[in-house]
Biotite code that builds the C-alpha atoms (Angstrom):
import biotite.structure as struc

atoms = struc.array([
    struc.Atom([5.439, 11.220, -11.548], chain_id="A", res_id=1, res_name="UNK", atom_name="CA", element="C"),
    struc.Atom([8.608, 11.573, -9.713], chain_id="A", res_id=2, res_name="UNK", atom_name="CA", element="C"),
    struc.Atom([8.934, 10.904, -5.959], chain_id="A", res_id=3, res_name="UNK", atom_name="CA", element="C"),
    struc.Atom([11.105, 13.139, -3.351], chain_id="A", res_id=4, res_name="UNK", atom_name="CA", element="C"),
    struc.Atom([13.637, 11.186, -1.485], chain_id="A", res_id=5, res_name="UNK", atom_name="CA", element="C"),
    struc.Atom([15.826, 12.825, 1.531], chain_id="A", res_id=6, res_name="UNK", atom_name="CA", element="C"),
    struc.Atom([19.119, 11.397, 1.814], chain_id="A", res_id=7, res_name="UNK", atom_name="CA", element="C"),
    struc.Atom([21.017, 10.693, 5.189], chain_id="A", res_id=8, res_name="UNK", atom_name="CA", element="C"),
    struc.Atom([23.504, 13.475, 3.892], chain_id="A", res_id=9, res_name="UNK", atom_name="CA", element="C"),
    struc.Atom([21.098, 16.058, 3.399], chain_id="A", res_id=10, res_name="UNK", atom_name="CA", element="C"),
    struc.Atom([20.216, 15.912, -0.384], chain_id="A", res_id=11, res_name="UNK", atom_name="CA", element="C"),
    struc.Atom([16.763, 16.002, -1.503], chain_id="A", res_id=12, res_name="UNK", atom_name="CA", element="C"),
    struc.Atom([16.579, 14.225, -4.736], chain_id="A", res_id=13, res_name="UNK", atom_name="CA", element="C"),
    struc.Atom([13.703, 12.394, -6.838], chain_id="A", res_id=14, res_name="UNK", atom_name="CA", element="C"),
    struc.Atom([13.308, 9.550, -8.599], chain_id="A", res_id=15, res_name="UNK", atom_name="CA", element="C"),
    struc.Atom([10.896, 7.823, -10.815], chain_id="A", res_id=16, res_name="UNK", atom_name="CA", element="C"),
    struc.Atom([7.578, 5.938, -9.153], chain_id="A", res_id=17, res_name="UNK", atom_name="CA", element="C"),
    struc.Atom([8.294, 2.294, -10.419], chain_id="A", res_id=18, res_name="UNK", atom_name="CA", element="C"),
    struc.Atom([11.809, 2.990, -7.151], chain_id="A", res_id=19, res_name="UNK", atom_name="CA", element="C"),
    struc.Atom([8.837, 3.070, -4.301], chain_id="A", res_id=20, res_name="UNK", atom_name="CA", element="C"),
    struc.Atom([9.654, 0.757, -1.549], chain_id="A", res_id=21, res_name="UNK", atom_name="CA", element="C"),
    struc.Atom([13.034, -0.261, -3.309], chain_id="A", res_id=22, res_name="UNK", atom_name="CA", element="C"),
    struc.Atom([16.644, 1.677, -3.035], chain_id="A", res_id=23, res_name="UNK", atom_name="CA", element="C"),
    struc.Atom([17.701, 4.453, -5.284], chain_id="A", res_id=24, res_name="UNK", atom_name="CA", element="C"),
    struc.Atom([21.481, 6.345, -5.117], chain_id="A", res_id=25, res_name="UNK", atom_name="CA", element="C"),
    struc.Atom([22.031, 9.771, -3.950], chain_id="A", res_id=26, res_name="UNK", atom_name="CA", element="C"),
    struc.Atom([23.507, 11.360, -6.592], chain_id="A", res_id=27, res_name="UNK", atom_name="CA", element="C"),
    struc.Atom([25.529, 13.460, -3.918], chain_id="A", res_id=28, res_name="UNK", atom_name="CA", element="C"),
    struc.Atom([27.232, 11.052, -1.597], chain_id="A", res_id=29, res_name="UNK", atom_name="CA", element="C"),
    struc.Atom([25.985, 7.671, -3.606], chain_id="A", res_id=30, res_name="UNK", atom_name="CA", element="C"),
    struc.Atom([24.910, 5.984, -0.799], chain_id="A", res_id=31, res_name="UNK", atom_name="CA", element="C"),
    struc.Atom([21.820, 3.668, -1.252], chain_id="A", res_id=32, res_name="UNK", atom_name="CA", element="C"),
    struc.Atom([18.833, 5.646, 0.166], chain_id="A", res_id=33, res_name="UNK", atom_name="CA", element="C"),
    struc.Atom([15.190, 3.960, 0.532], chain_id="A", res_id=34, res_name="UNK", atom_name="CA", element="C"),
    struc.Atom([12.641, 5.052, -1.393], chain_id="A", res_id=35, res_name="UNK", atom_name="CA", element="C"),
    struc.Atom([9.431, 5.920, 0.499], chain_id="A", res_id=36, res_name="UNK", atom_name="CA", element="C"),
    struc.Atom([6.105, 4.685, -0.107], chain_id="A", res_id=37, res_name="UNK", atom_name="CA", element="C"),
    struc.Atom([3.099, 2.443, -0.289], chain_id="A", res_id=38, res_name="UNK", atom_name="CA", element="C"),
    struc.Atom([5.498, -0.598, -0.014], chain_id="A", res_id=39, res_name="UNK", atom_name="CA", element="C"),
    struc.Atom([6.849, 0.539, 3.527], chain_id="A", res_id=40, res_name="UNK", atom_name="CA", element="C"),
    struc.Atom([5.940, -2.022, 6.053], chain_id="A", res_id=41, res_name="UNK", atom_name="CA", element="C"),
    struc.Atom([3.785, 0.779, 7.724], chain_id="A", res_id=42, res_name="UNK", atom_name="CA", element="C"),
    struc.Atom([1.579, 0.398, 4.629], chain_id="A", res_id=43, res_name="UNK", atom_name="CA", element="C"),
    struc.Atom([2.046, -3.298, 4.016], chain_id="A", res_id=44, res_name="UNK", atom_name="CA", element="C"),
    struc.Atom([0.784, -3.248, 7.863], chain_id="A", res_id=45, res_name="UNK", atom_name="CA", element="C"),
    struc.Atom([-2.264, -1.318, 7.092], chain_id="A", res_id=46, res_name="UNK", atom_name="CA", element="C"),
    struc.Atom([-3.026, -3.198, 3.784], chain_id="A", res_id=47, res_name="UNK", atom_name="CA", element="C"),
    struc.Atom([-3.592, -6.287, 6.034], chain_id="A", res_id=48, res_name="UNK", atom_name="CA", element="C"),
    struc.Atom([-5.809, -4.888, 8.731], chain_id="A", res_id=49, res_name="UNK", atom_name="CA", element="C"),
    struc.Atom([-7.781, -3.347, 5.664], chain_id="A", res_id=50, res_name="UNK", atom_name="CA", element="C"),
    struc.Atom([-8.042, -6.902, 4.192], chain_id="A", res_id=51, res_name="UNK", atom_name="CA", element="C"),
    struc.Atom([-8.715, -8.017, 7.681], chain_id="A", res_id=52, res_name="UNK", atom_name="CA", element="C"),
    struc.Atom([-11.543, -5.856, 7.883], chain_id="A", res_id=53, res_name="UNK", atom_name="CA", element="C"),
    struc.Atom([-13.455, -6.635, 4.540], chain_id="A", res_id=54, res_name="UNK", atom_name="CA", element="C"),
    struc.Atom([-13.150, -10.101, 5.420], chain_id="A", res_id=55, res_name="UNK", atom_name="CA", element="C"),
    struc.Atom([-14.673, -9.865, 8.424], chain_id="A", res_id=56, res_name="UNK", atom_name="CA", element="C"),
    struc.Atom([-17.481, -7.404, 6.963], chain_id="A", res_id=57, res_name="UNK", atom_name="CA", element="C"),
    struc.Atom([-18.023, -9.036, 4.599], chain_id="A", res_id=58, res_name="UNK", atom_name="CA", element="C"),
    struc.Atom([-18.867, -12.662, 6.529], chain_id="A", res_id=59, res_name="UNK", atom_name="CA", element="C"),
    struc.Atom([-21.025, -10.797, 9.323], chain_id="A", res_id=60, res_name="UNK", atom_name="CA", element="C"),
    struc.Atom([-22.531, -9.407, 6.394], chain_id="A", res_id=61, res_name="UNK", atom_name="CA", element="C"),
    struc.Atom([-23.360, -12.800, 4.714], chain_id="A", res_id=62, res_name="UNK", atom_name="CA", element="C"),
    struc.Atom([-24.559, -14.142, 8.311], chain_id="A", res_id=63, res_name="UNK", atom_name="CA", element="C"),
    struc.Atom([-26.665, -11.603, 9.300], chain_id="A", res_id=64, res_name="UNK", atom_name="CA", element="C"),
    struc.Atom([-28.014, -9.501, 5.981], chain_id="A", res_id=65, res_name="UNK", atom_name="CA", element="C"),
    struc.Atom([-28.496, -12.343, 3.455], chain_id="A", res_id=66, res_name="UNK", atom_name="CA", element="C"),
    struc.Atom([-28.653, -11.329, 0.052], chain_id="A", res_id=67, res_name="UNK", atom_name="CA", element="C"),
    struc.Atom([-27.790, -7.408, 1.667], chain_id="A", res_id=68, res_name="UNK", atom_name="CA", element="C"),
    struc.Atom([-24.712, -9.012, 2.315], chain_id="A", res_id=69, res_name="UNK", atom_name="CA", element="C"),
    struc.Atom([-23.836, -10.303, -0.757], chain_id="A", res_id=70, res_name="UNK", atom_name="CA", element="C"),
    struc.Atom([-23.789, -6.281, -1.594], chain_id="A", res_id=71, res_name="UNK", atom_name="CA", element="C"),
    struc.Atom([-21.052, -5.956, 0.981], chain_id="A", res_id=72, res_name="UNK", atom_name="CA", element="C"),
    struc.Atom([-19.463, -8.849, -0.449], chain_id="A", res_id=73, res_name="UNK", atom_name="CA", element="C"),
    struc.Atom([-18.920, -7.360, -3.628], chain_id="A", res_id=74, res_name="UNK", atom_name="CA", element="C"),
    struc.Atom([-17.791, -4.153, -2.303], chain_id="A", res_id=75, res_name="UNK", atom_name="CA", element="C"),
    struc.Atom([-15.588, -5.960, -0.141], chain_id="A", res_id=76, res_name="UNK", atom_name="CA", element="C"),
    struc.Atom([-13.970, -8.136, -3.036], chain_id="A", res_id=77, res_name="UNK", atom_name="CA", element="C"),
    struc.Atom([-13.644, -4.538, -4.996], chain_id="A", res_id=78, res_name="UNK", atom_name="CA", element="C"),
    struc.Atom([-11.864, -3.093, -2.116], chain_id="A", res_id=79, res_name="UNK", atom_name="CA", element="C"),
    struc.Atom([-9.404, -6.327, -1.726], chain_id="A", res_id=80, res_name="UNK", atom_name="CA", element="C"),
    struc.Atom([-8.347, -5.737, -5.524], chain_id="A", res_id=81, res_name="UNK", atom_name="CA", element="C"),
    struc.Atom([-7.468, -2.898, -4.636], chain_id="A", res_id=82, res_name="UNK", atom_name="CA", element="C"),
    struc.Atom([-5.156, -3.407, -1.985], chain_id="A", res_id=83, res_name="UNK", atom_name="CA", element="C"),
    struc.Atom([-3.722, -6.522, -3.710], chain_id="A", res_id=84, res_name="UNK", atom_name="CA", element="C"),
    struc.Atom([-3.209, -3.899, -7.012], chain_id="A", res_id=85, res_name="UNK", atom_name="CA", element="C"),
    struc.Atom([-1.127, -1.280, -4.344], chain_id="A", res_id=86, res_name="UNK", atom_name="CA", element="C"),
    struc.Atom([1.730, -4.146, -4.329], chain_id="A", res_id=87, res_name="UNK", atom_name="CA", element="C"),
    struc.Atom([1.270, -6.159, -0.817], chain_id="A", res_id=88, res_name="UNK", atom_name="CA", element="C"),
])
């Protein structure tokens, strides 16, 4: 799947998925232009308050719900996979 970049010179281009977060060149001008996507620090950002979270769910979990928490835990380690998958 191909993703849209926007140039500084106006031209909307796109370029292949495995470019997200990295630089690609306008075809137009051939300046470097960044690539936009889940490697931004925005994201990067949000990945570790996400991580943040489980980790703290999961441990109030363990403390207070017992084996209910090892549930959470589980989820939890499920959902930090994921995140570590989307390239933080």
């Amino acid at each position: 799947m191909d993703v849209p970049v926007d140039c500084a010179c106006g031209h909307r281009f796109s370029v292949p998925e495995s470019l997200v977060g990295g630089l690609a060149q306008c075809p137009e001008c051939g300046k470097a232009t960044e690539v936009p996507g889940l490697r931004d620090p925005l994201w990067r950002v949000l990945q570790v308050l996400a991580l943040l979270a489980v980790v703290a769910a999961a441990w109030f979990g363990f403390q207070v719900g017992g084996a209910g928490g090892a549930m959470l835990g589980g989820a939890g380690t499920a959902v930090v996979l994921w995140v570590f998958s989307r390239g933080l």
